[in-house]
C-alpha positions in Angstrom: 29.5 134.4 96.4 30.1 136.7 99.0 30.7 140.9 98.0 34.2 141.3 99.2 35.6 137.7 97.5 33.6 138.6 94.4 35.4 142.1 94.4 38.7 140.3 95.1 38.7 137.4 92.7 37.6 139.8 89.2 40.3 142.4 90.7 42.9 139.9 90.2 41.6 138.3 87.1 41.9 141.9 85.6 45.1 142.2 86.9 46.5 139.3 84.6 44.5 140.8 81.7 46.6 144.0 82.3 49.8 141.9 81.6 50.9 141.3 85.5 52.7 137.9 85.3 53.9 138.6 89.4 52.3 139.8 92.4 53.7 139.8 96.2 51.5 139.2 99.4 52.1 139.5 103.1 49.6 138.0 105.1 46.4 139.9 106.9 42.9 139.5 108.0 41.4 142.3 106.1 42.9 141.5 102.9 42.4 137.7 103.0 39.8 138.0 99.9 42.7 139.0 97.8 44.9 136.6 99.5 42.1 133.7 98.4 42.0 135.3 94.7 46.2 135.7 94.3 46.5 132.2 95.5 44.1 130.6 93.1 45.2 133.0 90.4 48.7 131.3 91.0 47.5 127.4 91.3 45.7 127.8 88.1 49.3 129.2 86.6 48.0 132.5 85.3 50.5 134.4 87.8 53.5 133.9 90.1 52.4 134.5 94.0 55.4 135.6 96.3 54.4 135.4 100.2 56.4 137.5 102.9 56.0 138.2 106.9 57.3 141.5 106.4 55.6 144.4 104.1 59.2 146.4 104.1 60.8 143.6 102.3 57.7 143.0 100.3 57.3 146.1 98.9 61.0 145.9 97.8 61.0 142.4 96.3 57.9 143.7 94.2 59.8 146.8 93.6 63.0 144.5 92.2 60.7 142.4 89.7 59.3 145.6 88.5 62.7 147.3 87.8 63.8 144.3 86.1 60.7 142.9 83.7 59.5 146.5 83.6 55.8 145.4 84.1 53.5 146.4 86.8 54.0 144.5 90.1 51.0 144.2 92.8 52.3 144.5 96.5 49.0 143.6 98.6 48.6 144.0 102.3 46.2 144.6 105.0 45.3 147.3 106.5 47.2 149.8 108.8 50.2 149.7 109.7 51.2 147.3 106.9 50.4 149.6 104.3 52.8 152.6 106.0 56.0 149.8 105.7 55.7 150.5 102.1 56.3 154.1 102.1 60.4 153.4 101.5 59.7 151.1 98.4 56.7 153.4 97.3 59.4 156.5 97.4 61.6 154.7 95.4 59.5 153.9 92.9 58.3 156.9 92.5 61.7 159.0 92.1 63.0 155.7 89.9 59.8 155.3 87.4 58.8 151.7 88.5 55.2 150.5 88.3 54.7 149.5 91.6 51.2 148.6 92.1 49.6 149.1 96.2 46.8 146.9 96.9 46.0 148.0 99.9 42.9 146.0 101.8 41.2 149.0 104.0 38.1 148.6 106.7 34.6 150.3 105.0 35.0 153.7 105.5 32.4 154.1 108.4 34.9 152.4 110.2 37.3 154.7 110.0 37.8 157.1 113.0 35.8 154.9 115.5 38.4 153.5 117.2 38.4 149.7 115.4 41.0 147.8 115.2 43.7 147.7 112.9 41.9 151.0 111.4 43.9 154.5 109.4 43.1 156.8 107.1 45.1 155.4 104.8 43.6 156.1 101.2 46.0 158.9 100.1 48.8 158.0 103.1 51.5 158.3 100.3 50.8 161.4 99.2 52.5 162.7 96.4 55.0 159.8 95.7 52.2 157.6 94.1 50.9 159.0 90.3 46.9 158.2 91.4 45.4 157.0 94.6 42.0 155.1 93.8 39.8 153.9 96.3 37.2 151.4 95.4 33.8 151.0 96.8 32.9 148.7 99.3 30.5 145.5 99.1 28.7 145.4 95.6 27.3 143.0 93.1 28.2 141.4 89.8 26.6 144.2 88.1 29.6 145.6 89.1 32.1 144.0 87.3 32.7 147.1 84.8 33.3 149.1 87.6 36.0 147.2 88.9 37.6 146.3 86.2 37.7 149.8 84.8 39.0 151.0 88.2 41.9 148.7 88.2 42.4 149.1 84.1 43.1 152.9 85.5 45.3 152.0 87.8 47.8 150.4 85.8 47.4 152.6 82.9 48.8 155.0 85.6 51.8 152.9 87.1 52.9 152.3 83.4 53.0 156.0 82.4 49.7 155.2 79.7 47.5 158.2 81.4 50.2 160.5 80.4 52.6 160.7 83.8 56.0 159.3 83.7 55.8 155.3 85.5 55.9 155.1 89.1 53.5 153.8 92.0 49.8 153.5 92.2 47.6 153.0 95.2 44.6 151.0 94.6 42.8 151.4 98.4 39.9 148.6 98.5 37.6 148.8 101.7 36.7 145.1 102.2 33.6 144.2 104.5 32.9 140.8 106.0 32.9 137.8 105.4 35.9 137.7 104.1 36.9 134.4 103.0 34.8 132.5 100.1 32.0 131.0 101.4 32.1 128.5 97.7 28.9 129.3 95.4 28.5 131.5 92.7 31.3 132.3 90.0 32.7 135.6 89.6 31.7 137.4 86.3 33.8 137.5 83.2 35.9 139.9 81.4 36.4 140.5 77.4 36.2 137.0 75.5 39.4 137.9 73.8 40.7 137.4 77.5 42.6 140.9 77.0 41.4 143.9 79.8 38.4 145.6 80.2 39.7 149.2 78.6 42.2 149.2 76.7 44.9 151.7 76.8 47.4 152.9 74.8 50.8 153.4 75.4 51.7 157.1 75.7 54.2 158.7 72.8 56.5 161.6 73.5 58.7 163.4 71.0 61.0 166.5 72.2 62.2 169.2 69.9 66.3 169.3 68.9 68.1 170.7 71.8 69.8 174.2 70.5 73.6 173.5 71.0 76.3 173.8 69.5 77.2 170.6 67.5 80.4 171.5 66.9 81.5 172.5 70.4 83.8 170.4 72.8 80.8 168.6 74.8 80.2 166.5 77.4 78.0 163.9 77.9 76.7 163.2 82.0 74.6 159.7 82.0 72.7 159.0 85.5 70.1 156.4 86.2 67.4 156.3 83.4 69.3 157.8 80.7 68.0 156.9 77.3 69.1 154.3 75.1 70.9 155.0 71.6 73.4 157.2 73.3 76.2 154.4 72.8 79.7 155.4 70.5 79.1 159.1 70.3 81.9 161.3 69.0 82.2 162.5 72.3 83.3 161.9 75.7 80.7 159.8 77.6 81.1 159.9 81.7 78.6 157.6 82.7 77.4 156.1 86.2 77.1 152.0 86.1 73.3 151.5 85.8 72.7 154.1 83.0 71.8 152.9 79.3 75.2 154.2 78.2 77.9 152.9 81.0 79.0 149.8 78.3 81.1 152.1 76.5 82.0 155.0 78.5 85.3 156.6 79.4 86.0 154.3 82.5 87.9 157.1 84.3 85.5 160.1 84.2 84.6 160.4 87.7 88.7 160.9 88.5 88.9 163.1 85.1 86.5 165.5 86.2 88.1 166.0 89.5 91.8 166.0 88.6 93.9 169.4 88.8 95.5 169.1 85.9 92.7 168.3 83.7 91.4 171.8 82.8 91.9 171.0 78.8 89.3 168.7 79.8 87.1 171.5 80.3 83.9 171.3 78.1 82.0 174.0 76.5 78.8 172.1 76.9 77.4 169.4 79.1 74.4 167.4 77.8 72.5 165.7 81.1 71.3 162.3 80.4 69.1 160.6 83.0 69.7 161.3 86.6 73.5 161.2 87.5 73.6 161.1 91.6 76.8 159.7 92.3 79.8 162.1 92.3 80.4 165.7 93.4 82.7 166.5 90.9 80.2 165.9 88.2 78.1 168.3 90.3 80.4 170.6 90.6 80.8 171.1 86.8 77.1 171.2 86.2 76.7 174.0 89.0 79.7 175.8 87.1 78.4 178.9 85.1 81.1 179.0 82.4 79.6 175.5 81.2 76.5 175.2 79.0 74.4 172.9 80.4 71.3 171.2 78.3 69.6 167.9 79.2 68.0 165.1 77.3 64.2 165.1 77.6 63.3 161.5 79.8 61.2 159.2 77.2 59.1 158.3 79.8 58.2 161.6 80.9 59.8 161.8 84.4 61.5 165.2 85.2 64.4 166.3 84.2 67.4 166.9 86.3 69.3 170.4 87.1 70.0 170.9 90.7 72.4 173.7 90.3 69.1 175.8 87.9 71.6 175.7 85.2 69.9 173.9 82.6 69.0 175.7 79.3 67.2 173.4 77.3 65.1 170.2 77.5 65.1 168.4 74.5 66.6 165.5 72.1 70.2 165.4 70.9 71.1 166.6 67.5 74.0 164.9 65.6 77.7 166.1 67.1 80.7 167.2 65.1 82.9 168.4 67.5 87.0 168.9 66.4 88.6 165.5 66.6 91.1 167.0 69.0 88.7 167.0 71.7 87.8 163.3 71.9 91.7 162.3 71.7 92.8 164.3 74.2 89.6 162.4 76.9 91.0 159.8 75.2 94.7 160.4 76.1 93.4 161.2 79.9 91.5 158.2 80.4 94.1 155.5 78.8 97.1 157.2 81.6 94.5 157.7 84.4 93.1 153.7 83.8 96.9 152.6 83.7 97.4 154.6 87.0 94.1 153.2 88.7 95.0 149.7 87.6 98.8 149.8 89.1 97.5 151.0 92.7 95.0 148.0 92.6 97.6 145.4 91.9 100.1 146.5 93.8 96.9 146.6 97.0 97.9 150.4 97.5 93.8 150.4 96.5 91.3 149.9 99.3 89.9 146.5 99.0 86.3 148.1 98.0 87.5 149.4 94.7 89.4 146.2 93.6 86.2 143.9 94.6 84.4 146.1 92.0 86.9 145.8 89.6 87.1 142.0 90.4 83.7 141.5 90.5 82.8 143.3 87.0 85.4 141.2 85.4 84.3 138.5 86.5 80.9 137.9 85.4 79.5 135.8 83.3 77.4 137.3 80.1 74.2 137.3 80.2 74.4 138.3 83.9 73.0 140.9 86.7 74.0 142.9 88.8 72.5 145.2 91.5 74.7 147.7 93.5 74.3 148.7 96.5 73.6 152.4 96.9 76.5 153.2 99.4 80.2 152.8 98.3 79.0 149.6 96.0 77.9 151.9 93.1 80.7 154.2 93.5 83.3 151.5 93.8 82.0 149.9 90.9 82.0 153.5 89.0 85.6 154.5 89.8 87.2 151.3 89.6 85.7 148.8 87.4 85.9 148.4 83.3 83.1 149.1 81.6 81.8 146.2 79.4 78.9 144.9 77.6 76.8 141.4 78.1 75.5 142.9 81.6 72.3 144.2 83.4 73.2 146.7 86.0 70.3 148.0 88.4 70.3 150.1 91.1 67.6 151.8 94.0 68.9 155.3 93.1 65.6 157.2 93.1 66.1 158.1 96.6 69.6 156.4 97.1 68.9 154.6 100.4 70.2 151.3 101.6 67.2 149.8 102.7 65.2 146.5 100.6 68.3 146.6 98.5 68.4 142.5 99.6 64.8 142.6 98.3 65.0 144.4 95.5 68.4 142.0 94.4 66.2 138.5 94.9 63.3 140.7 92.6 65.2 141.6 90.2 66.7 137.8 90.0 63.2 136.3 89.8 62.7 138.4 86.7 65.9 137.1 85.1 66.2 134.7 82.8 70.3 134.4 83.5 72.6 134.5 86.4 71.9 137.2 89.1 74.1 139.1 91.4 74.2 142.0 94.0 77.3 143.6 95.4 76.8 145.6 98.7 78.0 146.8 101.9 77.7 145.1 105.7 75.2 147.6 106.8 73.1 147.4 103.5 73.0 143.3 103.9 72.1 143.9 107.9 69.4 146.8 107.0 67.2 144.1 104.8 68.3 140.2 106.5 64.1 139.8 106.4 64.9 139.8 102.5 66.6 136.1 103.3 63.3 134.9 105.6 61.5 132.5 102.6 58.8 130.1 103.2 59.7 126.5 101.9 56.8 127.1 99.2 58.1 130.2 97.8 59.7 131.1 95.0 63.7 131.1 94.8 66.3 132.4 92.7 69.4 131.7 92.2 71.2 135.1 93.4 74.5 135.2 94.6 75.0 138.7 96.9 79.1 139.8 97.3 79.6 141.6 100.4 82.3 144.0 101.2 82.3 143.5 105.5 84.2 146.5 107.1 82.4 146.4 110.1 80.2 149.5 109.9 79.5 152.7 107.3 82.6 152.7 105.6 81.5 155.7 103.2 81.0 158.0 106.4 84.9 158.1 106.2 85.2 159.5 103.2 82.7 162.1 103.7 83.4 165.4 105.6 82.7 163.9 108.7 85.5 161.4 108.5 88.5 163.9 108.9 90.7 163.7 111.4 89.4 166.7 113.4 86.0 164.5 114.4 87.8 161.4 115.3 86.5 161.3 119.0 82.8 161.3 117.5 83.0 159.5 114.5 83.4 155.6 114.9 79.9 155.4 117.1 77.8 158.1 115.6 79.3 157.6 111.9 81.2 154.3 111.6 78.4 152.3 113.4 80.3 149.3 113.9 78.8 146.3 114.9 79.7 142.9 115.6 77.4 140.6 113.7 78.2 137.1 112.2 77.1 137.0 108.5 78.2 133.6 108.4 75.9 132.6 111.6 72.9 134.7 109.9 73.2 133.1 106.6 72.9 129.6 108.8 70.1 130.5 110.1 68.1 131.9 107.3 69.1 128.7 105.3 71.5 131.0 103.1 74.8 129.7 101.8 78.3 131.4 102.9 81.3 131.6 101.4 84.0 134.3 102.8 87.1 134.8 100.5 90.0 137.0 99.7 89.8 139.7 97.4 92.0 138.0 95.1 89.4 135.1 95.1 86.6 136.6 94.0 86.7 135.7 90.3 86.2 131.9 91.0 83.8 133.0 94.0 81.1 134.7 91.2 80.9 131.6 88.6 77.3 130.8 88.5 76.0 128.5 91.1 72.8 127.5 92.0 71.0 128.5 95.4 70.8 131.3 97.6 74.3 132.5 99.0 76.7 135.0 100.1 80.1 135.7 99.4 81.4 137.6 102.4 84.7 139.7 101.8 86.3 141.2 104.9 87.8 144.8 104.4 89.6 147.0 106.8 87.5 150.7 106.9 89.7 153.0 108.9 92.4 153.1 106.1 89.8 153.6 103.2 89.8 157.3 103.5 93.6 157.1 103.3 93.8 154.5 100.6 91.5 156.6 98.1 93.8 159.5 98.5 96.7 157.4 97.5 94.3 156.9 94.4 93.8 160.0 93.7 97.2 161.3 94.2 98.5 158.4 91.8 95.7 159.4 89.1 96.3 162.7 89.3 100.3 162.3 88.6 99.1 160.1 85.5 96.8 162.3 84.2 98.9 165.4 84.5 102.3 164.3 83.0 99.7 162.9 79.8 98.5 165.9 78.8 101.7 167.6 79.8 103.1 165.3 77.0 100.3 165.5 74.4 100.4 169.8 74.4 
């Protein structure tokens, strides 16, 4: 057996040892040993293979099976510029905690610099998103199946947080030399009898001391992306964003609470960060406010913690609260007027038709169900409009909060689970990832049904600072981005299914069906800017004359 297919094929076989059950492959010359070893690795049934033209969209779909089954997902390529088109999934992983294993096939390194083909430096290209960068040795023998194994035991101990670093992305950079395809003698060396991995690692344990707050003061909680479990039916207020641990049972109103005028009895003493909360300035703005304690809870897996305004005081674990009863009614009081406000505007279609999808959409879901939102006005749609409520899996890419893979990272995510899946996202999200649709016959599909809100270009631009009247004559090309694209003529042609509703329709549009397809709703942007300030306005009345009323 040939050096580079014997490297490839107990690379692999130590892959599966490690627990990888999925691994993702676009298709190259200089990584065709590992091509060879995936494949057989996946007609033998030990792990799913998922084949792709494009790395982008590769690196994404590996990225959404990681985020959902939370183990360690291989995304292999060849070499050079196929290993740069997974920076944006690499970067995402990194800021999100998701094991995202690189195997990237490299030339020898004498080959580097001379001008051949196909040819970077591209051990280390990611810098200091991945957790390790390991580069293996070219050629070699079976005397150096320890080596290897070790080497790739250490790069998943590193994507799953076991050396001590929080979870994230690994590059594994393997120079192969020729020949590169199996050339059918010889038998690649075994592993442990017990058929578990070469080193074994242990899992890494973190405990955090008691944050020193006051339990009895009128707190806060702020939940973001990875916030901890076990923070459900506190005795105090809960504003949580849709894909945090907590969201189920939060007040479904805090991102309008925090922001109303009237709501300065709402005012807490102390805020207590959980996870990475991204989505709404006026949760910013109170964390940035100096009257507020601020303290956060320490991440379990040991990513950093979050305080962009420098105000945090403490890192640690949350001691039991006691604050005055008074202080949980009167959220309470807020959030039952501000919901009755929110729901009125939406039935009556005052509401843009983004926030009452999101509501639509959230209701109607089956249990057992998923749900990734798109990082654009998806998230926040879902997050000031819809009712928080148990029996879901929400996911988002909010480690760097861009819109691209979010089509790959949906059909991921689905592949990992075991229930109905579902994405809700924008036009320009769906047209940033339409690879994500391009499967071979022989691949692997879920059954994923992806909602899109069509407005015909960047409909969150509007309700930005750019979108005010006074930068009308710029905004619609350089902002609004509108383009003229048939979603219905793209599914066709990527063997998708289409379906384009009403609003109002959506709730027998989302009952579980089999197959690939999307559910196109058509939305008019240049009165969303105006239709959330009719919102707020409304909530704002609401929330006002209740705690006018309550004292």
């Amino acid at each position: 057996m040939n050096p580079s297919t014997l490297q490839a094929q107990v690379i692999v076989d130590e892959l599966v040892r490690c627990g990888v059950t999925d691994a993702v492959l676009c298709a190259g010359s200089r990584n065709a040993p590992l091509s060879f070893a995936l494949h057989a690795a996946d007609v033998a049934g030990r792990l799913r293979l998922h084949v792709r033209i494009d790395e982008r969209t590769a690196g994404f779909l590996a990225l959404g099976l990681a985020l959902r089954s939370g183990r360690p997902v291989p995304v292999c390529t060849t070499s050079g510029t196929a290993v740069a088109n997974l920076h944006p999934a690499v970067l995402e992983a990194s800021f999100a905690g998701v094991p995202l294993l690189v195997l990237s096939a490299d030339r020898p390194q004498e080959m580097v610099g001379t001008g051949a083909n196909q040819t970077i430096a591209q051990a280390g290209i990611f810098g200091t998103a991945v957790r390790l960068t390991l580069t293996g040795p070219a050629g070699g023998s079976a005397a150096d199946n320890g080596r290897w194994r070790s080497l790739t035991d250490r790069a998943v101990a590193a994507a799953t947080g076991a050396l001590g670093g929080p979870p994230g992305p690994v590059q594994l950079n393997l120079p192969f030399a020729e020949p590169l395809v199996p050339d059918g003698t010889g038998a690649a060396p075994a592993g442990r009898a017990d058929g578990g991995p070469w080193t074994s690692v242990p899992p890494i344990g973190r405990d955090a001391p008691v944050l020193p707050l006051d339990p009895s003061a009128p707190t806060l909680v702020i939940a973001g992306g990875n916030a901890p479990a076990g923070l459900h039916d506190l005795p105090v207020p809960v504003v949580a964003e849709p894909a945090s641990a907590p969201w189920s049972t939060a007040v479904r109103t805090g991102p309008w609470l925090l922001g109303a005028p009237a709501a300065a009895s709402l005012k807490p003493a102390q805020v207590v960060v959980a996870g990475r909360p991204t989505l709404h300035r006026a949760v910013q703005r109170l964390l940035a406010d100096p009257s507020v304690a601020t303290y956060v809870l320490a991440d379990p897996n040991g990513l950093p913690w979050t305080d962009v305004a420098g105000t945090a005081q403490a890192v640690g674990s949350l001691p039991p609260l006691t604050p005055d009863p008074s202080w949980t009614h009167r959220w309470r009081t807020a959030d039952t007027a501000a919901a009755k406000a929110l729901d009125q505007v939406m039935d009556d279609g005052t509401a843009p038709i983004g926030l009452r999808l999101a509501r639509s959409v959230l209701a109607g879901l089956p249990d057992g169900g998923q749900l990734l939102l798109g990082s654009s006005n998806p998230v926040r749609d879902v997050s000031l409009a819809a009712v928080p409520r148990r029996g879901l899996t929400v996911l988002t890419n909010r480690g760097v909060a861009g819109i691209d893979g979010s089509v790959s990272t949906a059909l991921g995510a689905a592949l990992a689970h075991d229930g109905p899946a579902y994405a809700l996202l924008g036009d320009l999200t769906l047209l940033h990832d339409t690879t994500g649709f391009v499967i071979g016959p022989d691949e692997p599909r879920p059954d994923l049904t992806v909602v899109v809100l069509n407005d015909g270009g960047g409909g969150i631009f509007g309700l930005l600072e750019q979108g005010a009247p006074e930068h009308a004559a710029a905004f619609e090309r350089i902002f609004g981005t509108p383009h003229r694209v048939d979603l219905a003529a793209l599914c066709a042609a990527t063997g998708v299914g289409h379906l384009r509703v009403d609003v109002a329709d959506v709730a027998a549009a989302v009952v579980p069906a089999p197959g690939l397809r999307v559910v196109e709703v058509l939305a008019d942007r240049p009165s969303l800017r105006a239709g959330h300030a009719a919102v707020r306005t409304a909530v704002d009345a609401a929330v006002a004359a209740a705690l006018h009323d309550a004292g």
